[in-house]
C-alpha positions in Angstrom: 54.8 -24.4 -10.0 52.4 -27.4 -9.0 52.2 -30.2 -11.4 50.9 -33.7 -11.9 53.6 -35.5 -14.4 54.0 -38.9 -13.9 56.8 -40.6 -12.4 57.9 -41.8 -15.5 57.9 -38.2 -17.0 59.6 -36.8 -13.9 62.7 -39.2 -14.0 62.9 -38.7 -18.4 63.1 -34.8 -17.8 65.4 -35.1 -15.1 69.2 -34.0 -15.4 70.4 -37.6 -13.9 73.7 -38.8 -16.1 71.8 -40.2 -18.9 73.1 -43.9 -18.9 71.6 -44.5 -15.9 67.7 -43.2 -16.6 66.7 -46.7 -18.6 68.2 -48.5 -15.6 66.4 -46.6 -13.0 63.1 -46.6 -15.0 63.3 -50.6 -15.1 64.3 -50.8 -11.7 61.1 -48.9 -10.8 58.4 -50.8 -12.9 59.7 -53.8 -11.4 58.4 -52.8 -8.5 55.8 -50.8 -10.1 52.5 -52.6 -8.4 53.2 -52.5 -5.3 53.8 -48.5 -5.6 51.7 -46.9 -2.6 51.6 -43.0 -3.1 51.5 -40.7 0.2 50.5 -37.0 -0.4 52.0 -34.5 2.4 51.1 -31.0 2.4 52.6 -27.8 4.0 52.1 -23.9 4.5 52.1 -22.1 1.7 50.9 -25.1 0.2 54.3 -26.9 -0.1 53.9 -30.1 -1.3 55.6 -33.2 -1.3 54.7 -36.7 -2.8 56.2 -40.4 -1.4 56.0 -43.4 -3.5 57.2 -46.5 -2.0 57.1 -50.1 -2.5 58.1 -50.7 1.1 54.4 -51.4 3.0 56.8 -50.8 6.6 58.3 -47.3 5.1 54.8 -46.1 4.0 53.3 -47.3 7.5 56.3 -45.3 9.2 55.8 -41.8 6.9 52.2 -41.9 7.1 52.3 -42.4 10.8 55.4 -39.8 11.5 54.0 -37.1 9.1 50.0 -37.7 9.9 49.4 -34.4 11.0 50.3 -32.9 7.1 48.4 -36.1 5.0 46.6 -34.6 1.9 44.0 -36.1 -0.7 45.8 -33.1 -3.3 47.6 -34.4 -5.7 49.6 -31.5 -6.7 53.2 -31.6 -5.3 56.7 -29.4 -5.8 58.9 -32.4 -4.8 58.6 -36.3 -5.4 60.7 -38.9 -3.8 61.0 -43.1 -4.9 61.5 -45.0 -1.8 62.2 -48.6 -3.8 62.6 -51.3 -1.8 64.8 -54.2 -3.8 64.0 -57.1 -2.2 67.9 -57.5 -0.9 68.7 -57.8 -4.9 72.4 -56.4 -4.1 73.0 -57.2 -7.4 70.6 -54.9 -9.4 72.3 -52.5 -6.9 75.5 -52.9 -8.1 74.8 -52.9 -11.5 74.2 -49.1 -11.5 77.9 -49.0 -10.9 77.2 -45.4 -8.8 80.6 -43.7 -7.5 82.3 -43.4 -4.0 79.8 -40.9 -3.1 76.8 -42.3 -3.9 75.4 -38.7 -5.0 75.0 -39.6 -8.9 74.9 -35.8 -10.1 76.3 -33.0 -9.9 76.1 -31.6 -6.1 75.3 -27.6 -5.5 74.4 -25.4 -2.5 70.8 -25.0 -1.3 71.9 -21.9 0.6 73.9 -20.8 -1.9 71.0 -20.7 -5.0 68.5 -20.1 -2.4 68.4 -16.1 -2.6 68.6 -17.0 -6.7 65.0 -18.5 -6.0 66.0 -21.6 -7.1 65.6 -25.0 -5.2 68.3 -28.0 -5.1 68.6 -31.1 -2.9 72.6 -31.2 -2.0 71.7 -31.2 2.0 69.4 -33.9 1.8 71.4 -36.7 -0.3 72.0 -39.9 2.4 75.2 -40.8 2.6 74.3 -44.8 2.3 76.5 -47.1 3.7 76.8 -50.6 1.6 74.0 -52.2 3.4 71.8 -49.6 2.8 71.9 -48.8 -0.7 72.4 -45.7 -3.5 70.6 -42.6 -3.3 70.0 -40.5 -6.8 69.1 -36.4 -6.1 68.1 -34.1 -9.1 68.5 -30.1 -8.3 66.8 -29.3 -11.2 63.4 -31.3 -11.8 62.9 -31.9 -7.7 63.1 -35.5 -7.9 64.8 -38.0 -4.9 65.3 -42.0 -5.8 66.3 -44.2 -2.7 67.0 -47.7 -4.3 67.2 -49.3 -0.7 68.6 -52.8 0.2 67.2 -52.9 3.6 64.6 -50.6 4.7 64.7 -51.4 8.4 64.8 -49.2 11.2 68.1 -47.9 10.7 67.6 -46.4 7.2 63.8 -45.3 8.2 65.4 -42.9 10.9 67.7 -41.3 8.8 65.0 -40.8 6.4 62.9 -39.3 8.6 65.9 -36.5 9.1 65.9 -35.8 5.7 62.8 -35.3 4.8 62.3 -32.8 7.9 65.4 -31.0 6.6 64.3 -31.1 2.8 60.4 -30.0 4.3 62.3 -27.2 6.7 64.1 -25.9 3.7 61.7 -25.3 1.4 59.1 -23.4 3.9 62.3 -21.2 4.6 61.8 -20.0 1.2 58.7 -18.3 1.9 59.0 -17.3 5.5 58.5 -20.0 7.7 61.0 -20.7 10.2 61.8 -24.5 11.8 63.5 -24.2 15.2 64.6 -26.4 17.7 62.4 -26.3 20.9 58.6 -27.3 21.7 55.5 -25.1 21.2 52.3 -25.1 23.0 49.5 -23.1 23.2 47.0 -21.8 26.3 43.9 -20.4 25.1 45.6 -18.2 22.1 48.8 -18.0 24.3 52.0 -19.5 22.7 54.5 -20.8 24.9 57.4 -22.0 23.5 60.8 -24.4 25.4 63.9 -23.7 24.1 66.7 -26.1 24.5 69.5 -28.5 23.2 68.3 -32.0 22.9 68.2 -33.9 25.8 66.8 -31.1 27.9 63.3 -32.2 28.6 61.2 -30.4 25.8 58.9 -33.9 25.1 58.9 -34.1 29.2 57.4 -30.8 29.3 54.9 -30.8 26.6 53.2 -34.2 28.1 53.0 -32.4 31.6 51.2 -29.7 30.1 49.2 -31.4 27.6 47.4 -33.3 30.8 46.7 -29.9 32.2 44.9 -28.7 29.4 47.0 -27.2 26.8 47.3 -27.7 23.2 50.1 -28.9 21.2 52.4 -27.3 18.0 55.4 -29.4 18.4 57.5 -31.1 20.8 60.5 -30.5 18.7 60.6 -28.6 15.4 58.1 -26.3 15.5 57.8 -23.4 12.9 58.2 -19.3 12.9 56.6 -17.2 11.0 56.6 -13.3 11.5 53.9 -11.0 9.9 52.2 -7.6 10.5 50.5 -8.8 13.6 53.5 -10.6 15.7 55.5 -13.7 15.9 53.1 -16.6 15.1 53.8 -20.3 16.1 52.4 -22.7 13.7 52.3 -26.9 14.4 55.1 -29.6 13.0 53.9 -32.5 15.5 56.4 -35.8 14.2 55.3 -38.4 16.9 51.9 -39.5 16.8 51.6 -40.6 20.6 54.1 -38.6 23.0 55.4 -40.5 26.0 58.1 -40.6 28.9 58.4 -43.7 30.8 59.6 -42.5 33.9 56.9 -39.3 34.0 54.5 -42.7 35.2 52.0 -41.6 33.0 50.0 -43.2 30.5 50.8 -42.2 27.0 49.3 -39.4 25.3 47.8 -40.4 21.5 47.9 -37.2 19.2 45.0 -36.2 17.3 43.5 -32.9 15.5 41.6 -32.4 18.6 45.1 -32.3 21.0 47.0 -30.2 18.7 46.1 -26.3 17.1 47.6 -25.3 13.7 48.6 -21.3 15.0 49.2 -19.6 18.0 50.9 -15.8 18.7 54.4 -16.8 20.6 53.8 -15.0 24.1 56.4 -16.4 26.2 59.8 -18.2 26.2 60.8 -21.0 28.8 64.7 -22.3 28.6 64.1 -25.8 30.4 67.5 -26.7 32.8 68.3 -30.1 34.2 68.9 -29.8 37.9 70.8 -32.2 39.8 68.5 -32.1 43.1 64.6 -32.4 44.0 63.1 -29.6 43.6 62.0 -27.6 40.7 62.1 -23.6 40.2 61.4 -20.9 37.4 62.6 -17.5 37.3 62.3 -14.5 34.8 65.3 -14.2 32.8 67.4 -11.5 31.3 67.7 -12.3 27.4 71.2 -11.9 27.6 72.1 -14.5 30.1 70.4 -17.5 27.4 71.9 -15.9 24.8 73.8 -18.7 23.3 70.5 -20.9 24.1 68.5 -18.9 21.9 71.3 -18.6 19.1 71.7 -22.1 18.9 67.7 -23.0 18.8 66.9 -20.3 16.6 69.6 -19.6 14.0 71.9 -22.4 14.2 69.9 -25.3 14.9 68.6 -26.5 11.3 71.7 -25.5 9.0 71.4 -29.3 8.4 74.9 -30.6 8.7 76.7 -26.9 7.1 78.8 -25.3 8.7 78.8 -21.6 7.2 75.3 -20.1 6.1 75.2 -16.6 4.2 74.5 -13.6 5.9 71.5 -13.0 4.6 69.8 -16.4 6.0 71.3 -15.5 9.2 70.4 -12.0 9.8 66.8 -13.4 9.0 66.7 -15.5 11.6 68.7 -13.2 13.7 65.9 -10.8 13.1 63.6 -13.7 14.7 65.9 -14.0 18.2 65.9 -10.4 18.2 62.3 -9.6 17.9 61.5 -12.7 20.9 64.0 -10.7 23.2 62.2 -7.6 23.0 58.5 -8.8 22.8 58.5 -12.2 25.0 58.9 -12.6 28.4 61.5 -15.2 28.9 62.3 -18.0 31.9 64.3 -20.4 33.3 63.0 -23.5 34.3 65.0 -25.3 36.6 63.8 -29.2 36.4 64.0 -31.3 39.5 64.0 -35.1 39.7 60.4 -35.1 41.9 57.8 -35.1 39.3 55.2 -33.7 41.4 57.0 -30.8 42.9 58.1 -29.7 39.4 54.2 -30.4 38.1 53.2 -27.9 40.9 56.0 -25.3 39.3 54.0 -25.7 36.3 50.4 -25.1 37.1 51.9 -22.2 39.0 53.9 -20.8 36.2 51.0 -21.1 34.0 48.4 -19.3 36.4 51.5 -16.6 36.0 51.0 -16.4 32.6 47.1 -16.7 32.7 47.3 -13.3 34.7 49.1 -11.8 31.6 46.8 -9.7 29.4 48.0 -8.8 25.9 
């Protein structure tokens, strides 16, 4: 249920051990006018609220997340980024244990078929420079008391907050993957790969032939009565690849669509020589591809999941092999040759009709 409590009211109703709460409520006003509030919201209307002190972390979430800004100020999750001004020694004065978690730490996946959301998978583990982070299962809440929020911590911020978003649209049907998403006139073509594999590469080839962009690396599933629909999670605002020797593409609403109807698949290959080929693939022979993009890729550190998420996103890889058409791209080090490839893979697909 949406709400609008105040921060203040959010940390008093929270389960966080009790001797800490006046602390943490001091700590927080001390900061308290230089609070800048960023609204994010979802599908399904999933929201999630950012106050931070830091001007830098506020710059970086707004710029990383732009694509999900909201004027709504209704939200199912609120997180305190608190910057302290390198004052190790308020810090230190919460006394937090060896594991900085300060509460008691339970299963997402576990008490997710009980309908019930917690925040175990997305606690930082903060090293001493960074500072103590403070999760609450019960009331939603996530303080970061931060000693230095440079680059470092930002990044691993970032993570979370994917994994934290990722988790709670699972809840209500919408799957993160790993892998890029564009679309061609209502056609959804999706890359499928480990990192590393050229998924950004691809994406700013195809955006300068025309295409739209979902994602270049997280993009969502979402299966209803009339298919397998793609839907947009774009992180970086401007996408770029030095050595492509193209000029860097800037993101905007007009570059990127919200849904598309996932068509076909493309596994993306790094091949050591010059020229660049594609090939229609048996489903079986990128088996473990798919597996590891599709079901594996965002259990967010776990190792063992319960059946019942699996077989849901099992149901996922099973319904793209028997509805998509899937290739192999083999990527060659000439840029050119392998651009070619690509406009003639995609006047391939153009002939399709569905």
């Amino acid at each position: 249920m949406k709400t609008k409590k105040s921060w203040e009211t959010w940390i008093s109703q929270s389960r966080i051990i009790k001797r800490y709460q006046k602390q943490i409520l001091q700590f927080i006003k001390d900061y308290e006018t230089d609070m800048e509030e960023i609204s994010l919201n979802f599908y399904n209307s999933v929201g999630v609220k950012i106050i931070s002190n830091s001007r830098y972390l506020a710059n970086e979430i707004r710029r990383d997340f732009w694509y999900f800004q909201s004027l709504k100020d209704d939200y199912d999750v609120i997180i305190f980024l608190v910057d302290t001004k390198r004052d190790i020694q308020k810090i230190n004065d919460l006394r937090p244990p060896k594991k900085s978690v300060l509460i008691r730490r339970t299963n997402f996946i576990d008490e997710y078929v009980k309908g019930s959301l917690n925040f175990s998978s997305i606690n930082i583990p903060f090293e001493k420079t960074l500072g103590v982070s403070i999760s609450d299962a019960d009331t939603n809440l996530r303080i970061d008391l931060i000693k230095n929020p440079g680059l470092c911590y930002y990044m691993i911020l970032r993570s979370r907050i994917r994994a934290l978003i990722a988790e709670l649209l699972e809840r209500f049907g919408y799957y993160m993957i790993h892998g890029a998403a564009l679309d061609m006139d209502g056609y959804g073509i999706t890359f499928l790969s480990p990192p590393r594999f050229g998924k950004t590469t691809l994406s700013l080839i195809l955006l300068q032939e025309g295409l739209l962009l979902l994602s270049d690396d997280c993009p969502l599933l979402h299966l209803d009565e009339s298919g397998l629909q793609l839907l947009a999670f774009p992180i970086r605002p401007i996408l770029s690849r030095e050595f492509l020797g193209e000029k860097p593409i800037e993101l905007d609403h007009k570059k990127v669509v919200r849904s598309t109807m996932l068509r076909t698949t493309i596994i993306p290959f790094i091949w050591y020589c010059k020229h660049s080929e594609f090939k229609k693939t048996d489903s079986d022979s990128v088996l473990d591809i798919l597996y590891a993009t599709i079901v594996y890729q965002f259990t967010f550190g776990r190792r063992e999941l319960p059946t019942e998420i699996i077989q849901k996103r099992v149901n996922l890889l099973k319904w793209i092999k028997d509805n998509t058409e899937i290739y192999s791209l083999f990527m060659g080090s000439d840029r050119e040759q392998l651009k070619n490839r690509l406009r003639y893979l995609l006047t391939v697909l153009r002939g399709r009709s569905y």
